[in-house]
C-alpha positions in Angstrom: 40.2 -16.4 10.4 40.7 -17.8 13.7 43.9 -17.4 14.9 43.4 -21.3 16.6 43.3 -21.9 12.7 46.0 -20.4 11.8 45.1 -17.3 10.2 43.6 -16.1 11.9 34.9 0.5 33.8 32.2 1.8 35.4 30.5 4.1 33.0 27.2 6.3 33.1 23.8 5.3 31.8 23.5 8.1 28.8 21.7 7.2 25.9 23.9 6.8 22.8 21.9 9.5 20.5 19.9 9.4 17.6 20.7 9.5 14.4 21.1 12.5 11.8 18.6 12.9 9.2 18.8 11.0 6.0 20.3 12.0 3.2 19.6 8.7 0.9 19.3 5.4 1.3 16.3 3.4 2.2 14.3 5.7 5.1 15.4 8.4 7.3 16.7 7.8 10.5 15.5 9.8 14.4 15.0 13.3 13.1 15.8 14.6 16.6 19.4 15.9 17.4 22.7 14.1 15.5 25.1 11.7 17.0 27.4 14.4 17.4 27.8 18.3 18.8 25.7 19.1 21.9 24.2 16.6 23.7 25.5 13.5 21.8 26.8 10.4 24.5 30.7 11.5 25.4 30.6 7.9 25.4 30.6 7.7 21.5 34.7 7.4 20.4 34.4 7.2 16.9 32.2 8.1 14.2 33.1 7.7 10.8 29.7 9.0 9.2 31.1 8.8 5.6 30.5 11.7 4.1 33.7 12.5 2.8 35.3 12.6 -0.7 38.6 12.5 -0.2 41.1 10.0 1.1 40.5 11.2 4.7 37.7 10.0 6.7 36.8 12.0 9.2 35.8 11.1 12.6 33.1 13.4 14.0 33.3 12.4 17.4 34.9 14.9 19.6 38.2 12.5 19.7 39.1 13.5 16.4 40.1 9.8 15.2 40.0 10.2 11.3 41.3 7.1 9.2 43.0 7.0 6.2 41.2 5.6 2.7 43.2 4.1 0.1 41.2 4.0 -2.9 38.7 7.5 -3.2 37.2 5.2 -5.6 34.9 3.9 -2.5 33.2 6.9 -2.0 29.5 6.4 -3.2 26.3 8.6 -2.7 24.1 5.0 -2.1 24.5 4.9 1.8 22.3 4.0 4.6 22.8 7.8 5.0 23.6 10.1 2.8 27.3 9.4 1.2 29.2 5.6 2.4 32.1 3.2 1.4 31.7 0.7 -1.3 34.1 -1.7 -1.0 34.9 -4.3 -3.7 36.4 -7.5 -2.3 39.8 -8.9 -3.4 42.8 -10.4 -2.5 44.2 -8.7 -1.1 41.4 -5.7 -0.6 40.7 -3.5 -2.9 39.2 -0.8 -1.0 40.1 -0.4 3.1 40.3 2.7 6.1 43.8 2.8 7.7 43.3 3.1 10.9 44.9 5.2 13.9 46.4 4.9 16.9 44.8 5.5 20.3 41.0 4.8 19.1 41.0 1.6 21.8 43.1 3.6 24.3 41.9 2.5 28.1 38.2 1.0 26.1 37.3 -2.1 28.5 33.5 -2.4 27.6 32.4 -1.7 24.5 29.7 -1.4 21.9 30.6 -1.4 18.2 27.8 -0.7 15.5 27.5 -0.4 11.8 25.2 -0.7 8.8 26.5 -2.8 6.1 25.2 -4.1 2.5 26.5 -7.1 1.5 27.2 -7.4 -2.5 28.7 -11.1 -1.8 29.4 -13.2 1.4 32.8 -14.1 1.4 34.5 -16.7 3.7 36.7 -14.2 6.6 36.4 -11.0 4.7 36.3 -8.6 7.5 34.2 -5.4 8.5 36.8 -4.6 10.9 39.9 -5.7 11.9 42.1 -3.9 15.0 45.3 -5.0 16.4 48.9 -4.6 17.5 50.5 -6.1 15.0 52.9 -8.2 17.0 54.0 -11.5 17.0 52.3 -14.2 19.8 51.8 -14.1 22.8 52.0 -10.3 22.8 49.8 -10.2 19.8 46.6 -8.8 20.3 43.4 -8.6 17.3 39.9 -8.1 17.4 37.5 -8.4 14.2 34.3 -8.9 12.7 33.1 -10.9 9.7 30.2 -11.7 8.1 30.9 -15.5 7.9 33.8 -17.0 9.4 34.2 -20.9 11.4 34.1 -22.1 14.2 33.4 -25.2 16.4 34.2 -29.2 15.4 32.2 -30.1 12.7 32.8 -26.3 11.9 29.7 -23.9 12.0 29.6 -21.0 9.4 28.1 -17.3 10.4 28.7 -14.1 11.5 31.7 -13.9 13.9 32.8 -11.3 16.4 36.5 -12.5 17.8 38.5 -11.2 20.4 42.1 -12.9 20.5 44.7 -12.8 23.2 48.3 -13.8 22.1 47.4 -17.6 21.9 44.3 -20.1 21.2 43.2 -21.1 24.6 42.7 -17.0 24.7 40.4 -16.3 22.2 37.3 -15.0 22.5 34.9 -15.9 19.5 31.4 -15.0 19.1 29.7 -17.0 16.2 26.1 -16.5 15.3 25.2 -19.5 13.0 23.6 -17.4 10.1 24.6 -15.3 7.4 23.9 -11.7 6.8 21.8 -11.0 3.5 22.9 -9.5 0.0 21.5 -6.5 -1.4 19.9 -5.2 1.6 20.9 -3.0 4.5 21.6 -4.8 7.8 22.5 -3.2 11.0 25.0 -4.5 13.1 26.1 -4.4 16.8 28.7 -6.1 19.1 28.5 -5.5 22.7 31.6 -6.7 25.1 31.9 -6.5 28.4 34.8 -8.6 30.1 34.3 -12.2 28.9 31.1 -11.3 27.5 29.8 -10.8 23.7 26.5 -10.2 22.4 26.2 -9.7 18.6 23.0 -7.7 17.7 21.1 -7.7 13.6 19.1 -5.4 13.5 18.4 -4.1 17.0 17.9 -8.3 17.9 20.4 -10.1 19.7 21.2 -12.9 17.7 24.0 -14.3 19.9 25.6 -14.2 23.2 28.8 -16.0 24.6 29.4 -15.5 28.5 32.6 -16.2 30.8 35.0 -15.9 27.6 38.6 -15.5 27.9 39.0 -11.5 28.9 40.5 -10.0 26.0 39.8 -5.6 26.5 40.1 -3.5 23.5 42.6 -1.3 25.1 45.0 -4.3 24.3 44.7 -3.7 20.6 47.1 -0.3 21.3 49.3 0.9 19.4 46.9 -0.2 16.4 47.9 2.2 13.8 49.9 0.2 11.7 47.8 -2.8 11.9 44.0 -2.5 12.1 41.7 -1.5 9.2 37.9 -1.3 8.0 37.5 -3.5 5.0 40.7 -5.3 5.0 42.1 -8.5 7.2 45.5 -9.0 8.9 45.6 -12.2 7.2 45.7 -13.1 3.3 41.4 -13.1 3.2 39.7 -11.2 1.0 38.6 -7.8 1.3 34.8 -6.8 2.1 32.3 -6.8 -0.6 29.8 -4.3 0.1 28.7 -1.0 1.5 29.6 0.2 5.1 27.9 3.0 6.2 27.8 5.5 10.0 30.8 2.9 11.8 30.9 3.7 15.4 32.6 3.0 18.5 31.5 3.5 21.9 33.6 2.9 25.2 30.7 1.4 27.1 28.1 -1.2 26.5 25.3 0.1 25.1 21.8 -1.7 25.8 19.6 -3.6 24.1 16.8 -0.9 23.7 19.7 1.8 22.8 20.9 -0.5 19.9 17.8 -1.2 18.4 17.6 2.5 18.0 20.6 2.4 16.3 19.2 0.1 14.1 15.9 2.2 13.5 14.7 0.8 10.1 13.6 3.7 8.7 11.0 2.9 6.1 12.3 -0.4 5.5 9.7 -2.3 7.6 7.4 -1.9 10.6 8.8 -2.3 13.7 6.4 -2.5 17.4 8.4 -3.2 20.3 5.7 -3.1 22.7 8.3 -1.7 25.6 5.7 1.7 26.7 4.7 -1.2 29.4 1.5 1.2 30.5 -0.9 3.2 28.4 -3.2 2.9 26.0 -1.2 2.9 22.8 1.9 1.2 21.5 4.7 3.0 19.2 5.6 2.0 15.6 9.3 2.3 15.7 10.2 3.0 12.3 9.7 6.4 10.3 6.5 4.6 9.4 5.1 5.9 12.3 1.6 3.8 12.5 -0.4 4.5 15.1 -1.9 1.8 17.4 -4.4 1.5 19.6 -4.8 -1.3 22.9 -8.5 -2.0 23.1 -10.2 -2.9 26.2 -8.5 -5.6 27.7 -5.4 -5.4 26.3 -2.6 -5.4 29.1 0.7 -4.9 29.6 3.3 -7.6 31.0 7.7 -9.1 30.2 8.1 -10.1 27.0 10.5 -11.8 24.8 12.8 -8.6 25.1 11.3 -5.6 27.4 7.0 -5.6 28.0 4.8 -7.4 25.8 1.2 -7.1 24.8 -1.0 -9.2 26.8 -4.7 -10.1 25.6 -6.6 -12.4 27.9 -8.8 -14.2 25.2 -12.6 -14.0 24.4 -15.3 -16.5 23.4 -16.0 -16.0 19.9 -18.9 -13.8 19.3 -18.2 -11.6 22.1 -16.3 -8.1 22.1 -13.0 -8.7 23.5 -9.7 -7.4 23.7 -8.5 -6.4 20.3 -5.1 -3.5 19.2 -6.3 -1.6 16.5 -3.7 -0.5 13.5 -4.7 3.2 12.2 -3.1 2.8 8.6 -2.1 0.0 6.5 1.6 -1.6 7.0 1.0 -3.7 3.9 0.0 -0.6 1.9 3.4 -0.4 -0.1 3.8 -4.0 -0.7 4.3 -5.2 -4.5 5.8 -8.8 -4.6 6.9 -9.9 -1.2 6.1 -9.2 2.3 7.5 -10.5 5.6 5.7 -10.7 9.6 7.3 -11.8 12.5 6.6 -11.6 16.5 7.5 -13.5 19.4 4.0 -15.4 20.9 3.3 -16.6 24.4 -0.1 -18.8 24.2 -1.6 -19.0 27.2 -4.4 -21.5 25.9 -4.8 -22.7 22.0 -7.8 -21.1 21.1 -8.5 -22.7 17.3 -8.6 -19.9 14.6 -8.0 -17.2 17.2 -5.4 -14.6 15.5 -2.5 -13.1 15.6 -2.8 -10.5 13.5 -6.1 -10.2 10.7 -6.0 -7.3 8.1 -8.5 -7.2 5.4 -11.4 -5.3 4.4 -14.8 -6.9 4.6 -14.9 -11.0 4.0 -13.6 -10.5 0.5 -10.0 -9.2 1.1 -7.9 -9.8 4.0 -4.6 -11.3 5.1 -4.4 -13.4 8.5 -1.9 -15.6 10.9 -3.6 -17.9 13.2 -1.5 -19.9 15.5 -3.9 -22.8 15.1 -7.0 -24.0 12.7 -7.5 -27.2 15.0 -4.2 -29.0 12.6 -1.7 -26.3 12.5 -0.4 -22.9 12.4 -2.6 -21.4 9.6 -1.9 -18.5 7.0 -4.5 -17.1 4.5 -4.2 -14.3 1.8 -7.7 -13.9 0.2 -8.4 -11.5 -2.9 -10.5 -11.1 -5.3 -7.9 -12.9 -7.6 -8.3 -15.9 -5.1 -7.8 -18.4 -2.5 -4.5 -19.3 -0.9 -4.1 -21.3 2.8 -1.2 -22.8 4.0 -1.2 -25.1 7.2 2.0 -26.1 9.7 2.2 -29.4 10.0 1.7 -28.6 14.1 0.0 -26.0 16.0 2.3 -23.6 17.9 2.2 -24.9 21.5 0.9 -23.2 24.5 3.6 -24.8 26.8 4.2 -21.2 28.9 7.3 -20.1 26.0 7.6 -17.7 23.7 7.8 -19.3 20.5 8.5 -16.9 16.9 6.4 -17.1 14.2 6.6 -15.7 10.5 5.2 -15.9 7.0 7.0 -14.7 4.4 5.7 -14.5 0.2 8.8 -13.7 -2.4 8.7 -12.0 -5.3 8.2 -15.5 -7.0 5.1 -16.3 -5.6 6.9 -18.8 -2.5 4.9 -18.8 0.7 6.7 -20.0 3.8 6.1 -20.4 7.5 8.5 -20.6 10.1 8.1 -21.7 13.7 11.1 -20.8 16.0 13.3 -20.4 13.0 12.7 -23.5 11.3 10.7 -23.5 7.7 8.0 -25.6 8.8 6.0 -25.5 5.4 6.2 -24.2 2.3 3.5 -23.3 -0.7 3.3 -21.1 -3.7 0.8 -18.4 -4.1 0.6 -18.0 -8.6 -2.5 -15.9 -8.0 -2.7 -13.5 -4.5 -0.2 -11.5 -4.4 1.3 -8.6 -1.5 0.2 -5.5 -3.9 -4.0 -7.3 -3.6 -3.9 -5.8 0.1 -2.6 -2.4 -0.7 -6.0 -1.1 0.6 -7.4 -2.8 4.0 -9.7 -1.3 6.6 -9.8 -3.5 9.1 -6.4 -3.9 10.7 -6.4 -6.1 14.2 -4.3 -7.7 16.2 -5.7 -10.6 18.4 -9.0 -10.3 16.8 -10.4 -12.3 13.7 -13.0 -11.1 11.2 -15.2 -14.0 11.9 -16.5 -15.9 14.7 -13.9 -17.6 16.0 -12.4 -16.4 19.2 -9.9 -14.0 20.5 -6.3 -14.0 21.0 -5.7 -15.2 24.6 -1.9 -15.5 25.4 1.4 -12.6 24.1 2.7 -11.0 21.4 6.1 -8.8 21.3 8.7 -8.0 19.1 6.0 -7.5 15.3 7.8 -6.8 12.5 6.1 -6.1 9.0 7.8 -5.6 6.1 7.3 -5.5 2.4 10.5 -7.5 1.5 10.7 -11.7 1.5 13.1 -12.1 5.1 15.9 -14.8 4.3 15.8 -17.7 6.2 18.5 -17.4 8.0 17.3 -13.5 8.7 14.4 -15.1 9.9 16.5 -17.6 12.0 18.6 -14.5 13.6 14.9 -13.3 14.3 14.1 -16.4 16.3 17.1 -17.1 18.6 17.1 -17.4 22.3 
C-alpha cells in the first residue's frame, strides 16, 4: 500500500540477451544463447530462473544473489519456462523468496522484469517488495503490485512505487488496469531518476516523469526486509505464478523489453521496426512470414517504423503485405487482433487486415463501411457483421483498433481502448477459419479500395484479450 496511506549512471548500450529455451509453459522463448554464461549483458544483476527444488533459489547471474524460499511447497513444473514459484496468497503470505543484501548496491537506473500468472487479483499483494526496513524518514521501499490505489477519487491498477522516508517523496507509477487471471503476462518497470515506465507485455502501458528521485541503491542493507511474494505491510501474499525474475542495473529499452516479453506461441506478434526491406518479422516462435508488396513503405510508427501503404482505387493492383501461413489456424473458441492505425484518408471498406479463402470464408477489419468501423466473420455456418457506432477518424493520429470473439460466442470492438460495440456470434466461430488462403493486409477481397494510411504494432491471437488488456494495448 502507499505509504501516504499508511501502509504502505552512465551505462553501455548492450542488449539484455535472449532467453533460454523452453522447458514448458506456453511457447518457447529466443532459441539463441541464454541470459546467462558468455555473452549475456554484465548488466543483468539478478536472475532467479526458478529451477530449483529446494529452499534456495539460485541466482544465475554472475553476482551470485540467491534468495531464500520458505515453503518448497512453491516449486511447480507449470512455468513460463521450465520449473516456477506458485505462490498461494494469504495473510500473511503463504509462500515468499527472502531476499539478500547488496542486490541494489550502487543500482541508479534500472529495469526490472518478470512473467507472472495471476490465480486472483488481490488489493496490494505484491510481486516484489525491497527495502531497508527502517523507520521514516530513513526508511526506504520499493514494490510492485498488480492492483494497488492511488489518486483522489482513488484509481485501481498495476502499481510500481518508489518511496523515500516520507509522502511528499514517493514515487508511484499506476497504470489504471488490471493484469489478467489464468494467463501469462510479462512485466517490466523501467526507472531512471524521477522517471518510471511500466511495460505488459513488451507495451508501455504507463509512464510518470519528473518524480521525486528515489534510487534503488537506497533500498541497502535489504536483507532483512525485502521479499518476492510477500509485503512489508499486513497485505496479502501473491496469488499466482512468478516465473525468470530479473534485475538489471540500467534501463533497458523499449525494443529490448519486448524481447523479454517474446510470446512464444501465445499470439502473433509484427512490430514492423526492420524500417527497410521487403519483408517484415513475426516476432513470436510463430514465425510467419510476410511479404510488403509493391508500394508498401516504410515510415515512425506508434512505437519504432510502421508500415505505410499509400491507398489504391478499388479495382486496381495496389499496395498489399502478404501473410505466408495462417495466424488464425489454431484458433478454437476465441481469437483477438490489435494494431495501431494512422489513416491518411477514409477510404469506405478499405481494410485492415482480410483473411479468407475465396468469397465463402474469410474474416475482415475495415476501419470504415461508410457508418462505422466494420468486422465480418463469414463461414459456411453463416453471416456475422458488427458496426461501430463511428468510423475511426483520419485526423493525422494513431488510433488502436481490436476485435475480440470469447469462448461464448461475444464479439467486441474497441477503438482506442474503449468497447465501442458489442454483438454475439451463436453460429461463426474462430475454429471456421482454421484453413484460409488468402491472407492480406491493406487489401480487401472485393472491389473496394485499398488501405491508404499506417499500421504498427498487429497482434493476433487465438485467446479473447480482456478489456482492460486491451486498454494497456491502447495507451499513449
Amino acid at each position: 500500500m502507499l505509504a501516504a496511506l499508511p501502509s504502505c549512471g552512465d551505462n553501455s548500450p548492450s542488449g539484455p540477451g535472449p532467453q533460454k529455451p523452453d522447458g514448458g509453459g506456453s511457447g518457447s522463448q529466443h532459441e539463441d544463447a541464454g541470459l546467462d554464461g558468455p555473452g549475456a549483458d554484465p548488466h543483468l544483476i539478478l536472475h532467479y530462473a526458478f529451477e530449483d527444488s529446494a529452499t534456495a533459489v539460485t541466482d544465475s547471474s554472475s553476482r551470485q544473489k540467491d534468495g531464500t524460499l520458505n515453503a518448497v511447497s512453491g516449486w511447480t513444473a507449470d512455468g513460463r519456462v521450465g520449473r516456477a514459484l506458485a505462490m498461494t496468497g494469504g495473510n500473511p503470505a503463504n509462500v515468499f523468496v527472502s531476499m539478500p543484501d547488496g542486490v541494489l548496491t550502487d543500482v541508479d537506473d534500472f529495469t526490472i522484469a518478470f512473467w507472472v500468472k495471476m490465480n486472483t487479483v488481490a488489493d496490494w499483494a505484491r510481486v516484489y517488495d525491497f527495502g531497508n526496513g527502517l523507520a521514516d524518514p530513513q526508511n526506504r521501499f520499493m514494490y510492485f503490485t498488480p492492483a494497488g490505489f492511488s489518486g483522489v477519487p482513488a484509481q485501481r491498477g498495476t502499481m510500481a512505487s518508489s518511496y523515500g522516508g516520507a509522502a511528499s517523496n514517493e514515487l508511484v507509477a499506476l497504470s489504471p488496469t488490471i493484469l489478467p487471471t489464468g494467463a501469462w503476462k510479462h512485466v517490466a518497470i523501467v526507472g531512471t531518476s524521477g522517471a518510471r515506465t511500466i511495460y505488459v507485455d513488451g507495451y508501455p502501458a504507463l509512464k510518470v516523469e519528473n518524480g521525486p528521485m528515489v534510487p534503488p541503491r537506497e533500498m541497502e542493507p535489504m536483507g532483512n526486509a525485502s521479499w518476492l511474494g510477500k509485503g512489508r505491510f499486513p497485505d496479502p501474499g501473491l496469488d499466482g505464478t512468478l516465473d525468470e525474475f530479473m534485475i538489471y542495473d540500467r534501463a533497458l529499452t523499449q525494443a529490448e523489453v519486448a524481447d523479454l516479453a517474446w510470446p512464444g506461441m501465445d499470439y502473433s506478434y509484427w512490430r514492423f521496426d526492420e524500417g527497410t526491406g521487403g519483408a517484415a518479422k513475426d516476432s513470436s516462435d510463430r514465425n510467419i512470414p510476410t511479404a510488403l508488396g509493391t508500394g508498401v513503405t516504410w515510415k515512425p510508427g506508434r512505437l519504432g517504423m510502421a508500415l505505410d501503404f499509400p491507398g489504391g482505387a478499388a479495382g486496381a493492383t495496389g499496395p498489399t503485405v502478404t501473410l505466408a501461413t495462417n495466424p488464425l489456424a489454431n484458433c478454437t473458441t476465441e481469437l483477438s487482433v490489435s494494431a495501431w492505425i494512422k489513416l491518411d484518408a477514409v477510404q469506405n471498406w478499405a481494410r485492415v487486415f482480410d483473411f479468407g479463402t475465396g468469397d465463402t470464408r474469410f474474416i475482415y477489419l475495415a476501419p470504415s463501411d461508410g457508418a462505422g468501423m466494420h468486422f465480418a466473420m463469414v463461414s459456411e455456418h453463416g453471416l456475422f457483421d458488427l458496426v461501430a457506432p463511428a468510423p475511426v477518424a483520419a485526423d493525422g493520429n494513431w488510433h488502436h483498433v481490436a476485435a475480440t470473439v470469447a469462448a461464448d460466442g461475444t464479439v467486441n470492438l474497441y477503438i482506442d481502448g474503449a468497447n465501442v460495440k458489442t454483438g454475439s456470434s451463436p453460429m461463426v466461430k474462430p475454429s471456421d477459419f482454421a484453413t484460409m488462403s488468402d491472407l492480406w493486409l491493406g487489401k480487401s477481397r472485393f472491389n473496394d479500395p485499398y488501405l491508404d494510411g499506417a499500421i504498427d504494432e498487429l497482434r493476433i491471437g487465438c485467446r479473447a484479450l480482456t478489456a482492460d488488456e486491451i486498454m494497456t494495448l491502447s495507451r499513449r
